[in-house]
N, C-alpha and C positions, 0 to 999 in steps of 0.2 A: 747747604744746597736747598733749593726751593720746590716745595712740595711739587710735584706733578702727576696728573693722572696722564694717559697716553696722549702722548702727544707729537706735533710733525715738527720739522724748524723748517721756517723758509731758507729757500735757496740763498745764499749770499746774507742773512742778514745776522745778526746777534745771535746768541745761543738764548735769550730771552721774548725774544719776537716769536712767540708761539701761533700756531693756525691751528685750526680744529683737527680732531681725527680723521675726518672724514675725506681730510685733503689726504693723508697717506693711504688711500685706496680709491685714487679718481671720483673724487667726492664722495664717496659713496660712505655709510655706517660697517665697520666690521662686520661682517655676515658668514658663516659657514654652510656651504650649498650642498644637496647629494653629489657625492664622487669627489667632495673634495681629500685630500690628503693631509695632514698634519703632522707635521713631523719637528720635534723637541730637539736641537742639539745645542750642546756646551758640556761642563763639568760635572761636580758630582751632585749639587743642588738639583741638577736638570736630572741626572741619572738615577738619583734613587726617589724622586717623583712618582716615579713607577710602581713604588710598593707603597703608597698611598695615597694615588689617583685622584689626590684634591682638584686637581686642575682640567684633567682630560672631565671629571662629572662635572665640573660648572661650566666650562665648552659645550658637553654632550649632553646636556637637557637643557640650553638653547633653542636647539632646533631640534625639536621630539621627530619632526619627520623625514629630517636628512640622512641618508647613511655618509656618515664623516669616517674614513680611517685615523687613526691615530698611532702615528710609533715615536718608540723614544729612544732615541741615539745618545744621548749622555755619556760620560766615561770620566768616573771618580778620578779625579789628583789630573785632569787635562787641562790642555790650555789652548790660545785660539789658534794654534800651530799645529794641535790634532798633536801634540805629545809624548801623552800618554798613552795614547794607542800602538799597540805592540807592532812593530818591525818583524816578527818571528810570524811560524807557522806559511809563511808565500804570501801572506797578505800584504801589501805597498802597508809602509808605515802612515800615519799622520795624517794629514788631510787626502794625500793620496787612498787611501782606505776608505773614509769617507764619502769621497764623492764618487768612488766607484757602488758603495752602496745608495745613494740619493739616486744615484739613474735607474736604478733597480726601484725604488720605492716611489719615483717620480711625485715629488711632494705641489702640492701647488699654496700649501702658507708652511713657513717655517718663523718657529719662534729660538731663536739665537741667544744663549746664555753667559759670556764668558767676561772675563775681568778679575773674577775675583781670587785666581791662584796668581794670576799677574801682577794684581797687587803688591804683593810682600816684596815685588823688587821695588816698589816706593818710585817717588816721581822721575827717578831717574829712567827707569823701566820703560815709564808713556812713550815717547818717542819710537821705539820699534815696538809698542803696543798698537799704536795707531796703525804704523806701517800693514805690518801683519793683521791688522782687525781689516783692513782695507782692502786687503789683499783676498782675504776668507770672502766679502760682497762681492768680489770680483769673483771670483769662481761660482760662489752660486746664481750670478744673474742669470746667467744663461740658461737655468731653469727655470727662469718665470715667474716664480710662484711667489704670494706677497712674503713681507719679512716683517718682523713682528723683535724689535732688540731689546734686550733686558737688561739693566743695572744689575752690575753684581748685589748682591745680600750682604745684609747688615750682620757685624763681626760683633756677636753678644757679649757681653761682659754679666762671666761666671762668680766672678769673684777669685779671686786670690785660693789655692796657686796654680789656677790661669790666668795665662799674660791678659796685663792689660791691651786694651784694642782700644782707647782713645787714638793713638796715634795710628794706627790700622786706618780705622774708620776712615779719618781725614785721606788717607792717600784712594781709597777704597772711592772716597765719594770724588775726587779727581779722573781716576780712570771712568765711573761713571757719567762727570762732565764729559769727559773725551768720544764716549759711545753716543751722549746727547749729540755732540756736536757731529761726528760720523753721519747719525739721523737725516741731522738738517742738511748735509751736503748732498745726501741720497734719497731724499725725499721720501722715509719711509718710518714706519712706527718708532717710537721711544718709547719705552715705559719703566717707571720708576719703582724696582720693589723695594729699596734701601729704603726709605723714606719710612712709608706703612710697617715694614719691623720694627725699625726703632719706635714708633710712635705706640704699636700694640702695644710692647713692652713695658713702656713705660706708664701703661692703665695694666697692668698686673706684675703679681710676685713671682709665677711659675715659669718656667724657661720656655724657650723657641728651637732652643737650639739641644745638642747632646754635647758638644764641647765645643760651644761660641760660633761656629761656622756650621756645620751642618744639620740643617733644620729639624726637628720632630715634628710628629703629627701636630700638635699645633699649630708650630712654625709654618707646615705645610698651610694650614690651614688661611692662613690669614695671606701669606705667599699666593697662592691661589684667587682668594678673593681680592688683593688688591689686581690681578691681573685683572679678571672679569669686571672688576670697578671701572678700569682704567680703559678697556674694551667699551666701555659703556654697556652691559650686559648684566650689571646689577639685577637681580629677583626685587619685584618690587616688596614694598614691607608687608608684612603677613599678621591682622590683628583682627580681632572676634572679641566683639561686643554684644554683650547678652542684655535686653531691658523689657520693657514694659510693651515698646513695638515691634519687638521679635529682634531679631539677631541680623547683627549688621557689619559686613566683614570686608578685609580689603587685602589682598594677594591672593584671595580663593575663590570658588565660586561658591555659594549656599543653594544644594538643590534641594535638602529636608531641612525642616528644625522643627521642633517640640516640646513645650515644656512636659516634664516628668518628673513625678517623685521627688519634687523639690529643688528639680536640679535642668540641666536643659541636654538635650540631644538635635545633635548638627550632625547631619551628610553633607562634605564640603569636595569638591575639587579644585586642587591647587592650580595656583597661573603656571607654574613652573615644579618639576619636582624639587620639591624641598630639599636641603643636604643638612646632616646635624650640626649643630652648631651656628646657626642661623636659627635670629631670635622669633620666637610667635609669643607674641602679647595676648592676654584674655583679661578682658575687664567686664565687671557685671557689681554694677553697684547696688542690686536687687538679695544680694549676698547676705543671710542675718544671724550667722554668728554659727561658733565652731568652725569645723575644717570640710573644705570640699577638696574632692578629687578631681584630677583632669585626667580624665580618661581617653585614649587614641586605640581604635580597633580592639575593644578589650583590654588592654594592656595600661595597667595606673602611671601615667608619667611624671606624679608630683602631687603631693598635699599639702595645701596652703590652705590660711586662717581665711575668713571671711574676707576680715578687714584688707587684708592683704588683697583680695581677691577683688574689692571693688574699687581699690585705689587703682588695677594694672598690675597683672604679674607678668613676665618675662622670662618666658619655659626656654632651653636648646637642649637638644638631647637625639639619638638615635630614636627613642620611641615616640618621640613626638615626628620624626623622619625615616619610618620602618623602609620606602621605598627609594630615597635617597640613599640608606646605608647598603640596599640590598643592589642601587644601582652602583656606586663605590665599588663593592665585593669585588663583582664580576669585572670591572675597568682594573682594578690590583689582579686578576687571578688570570686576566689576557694578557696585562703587559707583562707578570713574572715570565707568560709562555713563551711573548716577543723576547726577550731579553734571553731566558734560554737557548731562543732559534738562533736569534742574532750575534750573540758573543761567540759563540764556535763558529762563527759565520766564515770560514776561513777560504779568503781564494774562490768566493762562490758553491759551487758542484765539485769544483777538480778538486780539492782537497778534502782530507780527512774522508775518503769513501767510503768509508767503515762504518759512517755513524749519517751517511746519507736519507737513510731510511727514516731518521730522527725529525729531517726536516719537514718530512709530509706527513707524521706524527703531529707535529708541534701546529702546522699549515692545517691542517684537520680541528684540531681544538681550540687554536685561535678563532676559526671562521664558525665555531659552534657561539665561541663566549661572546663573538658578535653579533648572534644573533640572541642572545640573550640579554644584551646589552637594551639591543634595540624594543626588546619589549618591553621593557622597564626604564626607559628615559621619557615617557609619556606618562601625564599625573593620573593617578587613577580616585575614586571615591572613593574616600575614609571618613570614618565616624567619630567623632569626637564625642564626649560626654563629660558635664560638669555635673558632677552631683554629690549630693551631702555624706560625707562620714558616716556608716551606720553606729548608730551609737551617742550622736552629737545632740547635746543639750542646745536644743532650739527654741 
């Protein structure tokens, strides 16, 4: 299957005749507005999202001044017939469940997850895959709101004694054809995460995954960023150069710098809040020997050799992104609450009245951690500092 960042298909033509993004939102750039609503549904990739917020923070410091809701409807071992979602308790089973909570949440972008529990019935499956995938766009149009569809996930290979997923894969990137082509008949996003797994992977040894399908925080990680890639919403690249003409920097802004003590000090504001794991480059070929420190807000995030230091070094880490991880936190510590609110979500009001009181508990601390959110999806000034080892024979 061929690489793709997000993308539309025209109306009637090849699954290869690709148009810009901008045609699946009436020409327009993906944009998130205040009041708009975001709402995640598919399987369990989609559903445990939630307890590591890669995705809602590379959305949510986008647009530092929008208030965007986000919730996440996900539901482990589901499929796009709504499943696994329980028949018990008065609640309508399956998509009937579902879409009685969407009008309640009135979304206006929905990003759509499903394929990959469907898979395992193999190309025999596709045909009432489509049906049903077809079926699930028809019931949400009539709410409006753009759609946003996603390639199942790439099936890792753990090694032995997990199944192998070659032959997985192949059917996996099938039913993903299938969702491409869905796109093009309905003229609305595609986007491809299969692709970007496999290819991370393949530039490292440590997993993605916890057992070949469902993602870890890595996994998350790179899942995420090919979303925001494929969005066009990429951070631009973030590098700090130190010389002779003072410090000259690109993803941030420089409002102090200084040399000192051998070493330099920057006050920078970023273009975008940074998230960890997103590289920041420092080169200073002014560097003469022994080890410096790269210092963020106090805190040492890495010692490197000189030499090292004037070739380009390549820091990711929480401490080089204290307000990225501290924005992360708070998007895992709202949606654990959503998730609490919403799985006992049963029947609305009328049921379970015992434990009603819980939901204006939960309505209470959601609406606090969004405002917490919101004060920390804006870059604030941090201080960097590179300076010499004490001790270092210079």
């Amino acid at each position: 299957m061929k690489k793709r960042s997000l993308r539309c298909l025209c109306r009637g033509l090849l699954v290869a005749a690709l148009v810009p993004v901008a045609a699946c939102f009436g020409g327009e750039p993906f944009v998130l507005q205040d009041g708009d609503r975001v709402v995640f549904l598919g399987n369990g990739v989609i559903e445990q999202e939630h307890a590591c917020g890669e995705l809602e923070t590379r959305l949510t410091r986008r647009w530092p001044q929008a208030n965007v809701i986000f919730r996440n409807m996900g539901w482990s071992g589901d499929n796009v017939q709504g499943q696994a979602r329980t028949n018990g308790y008065e609640q309508p089973g399956g998509l009937v469940g579902v879409f009685k909570e969407f009008k309640a949440l009135k979304p206006t972008v929905i990003f759509v997850g499903y394929g990959l529990n469907e898979s395992f019935a193999g190309p025999q499956g596709l045909p009432n895959f489509e049906l049903v995938y077809r079926r699930l766009l028809d019931q949400l149009a009539p709410l409006g709101a753009k759609l946003v569809l996603l390639s199942p996930t790439w099936h890792e290979d753990l090694g032995r004694p997990f199944p192998d997923p070659t032959a997985h894969n192949q059917d996996i990137e099938k039913y993903a054809a299938a969702i491409s082509r869905i796109a093009g008949e309905r003229q609305v996003a595609y986007l491809d995460v299969f692709t970007p797994l496999r290819d991370a992977k393949a530039q490292r040894t440590t997993p993605l995954t916890t057992n070949g399908i469902q993602l870890n925080p890595q996994g998350y990680a790179v899942f995420a960023a090919s979303i925001e890639h494929g969005l066009g919403l990429s951070a631009p690249p973030w590098e700090m150069q130190l010389g002779d003409g003072g410090v000259k920097a690109t993803g941030c802004t420089v409002k102090e710098q200084a040399a000192a003590a051998g070493g330099w000090k920057v006050v920078v504001i970023d273009d975008v809040v940074r998230v960890p794991g997103e590289p920041l480059r420092f080169t200073w070929a002014g560097a003469r020997g022994g080890d410096y420190e790269i210092v963020c807000d106090g805190q040492v995030a890495a010692t490197v050799p000189a030499a090292k230091l004037a070739a380009g070094v390549v820091l990711e880490g929480s401490i080089l992104c204290p307000e990225g991880e501290k924005l992360r936190r708070a998007i895992v510590q709202k949606g654990e609450r959503f998730y609490r609110r919403w799985r006992p979500f049963n029947d609305h009001d009328r049921h379970w009245s015992y434990i009603r009181g819980d939901y204006a508990l939960y309505d209470e601390e959601i609406a606090a951690l969004e405002q917490t959110i919101a004060g920390l999806r804006t870059p604030r000034e941090r201080t960097i500092e590179v300076r010499p080892v004490k001790g270092n024979a210079r």
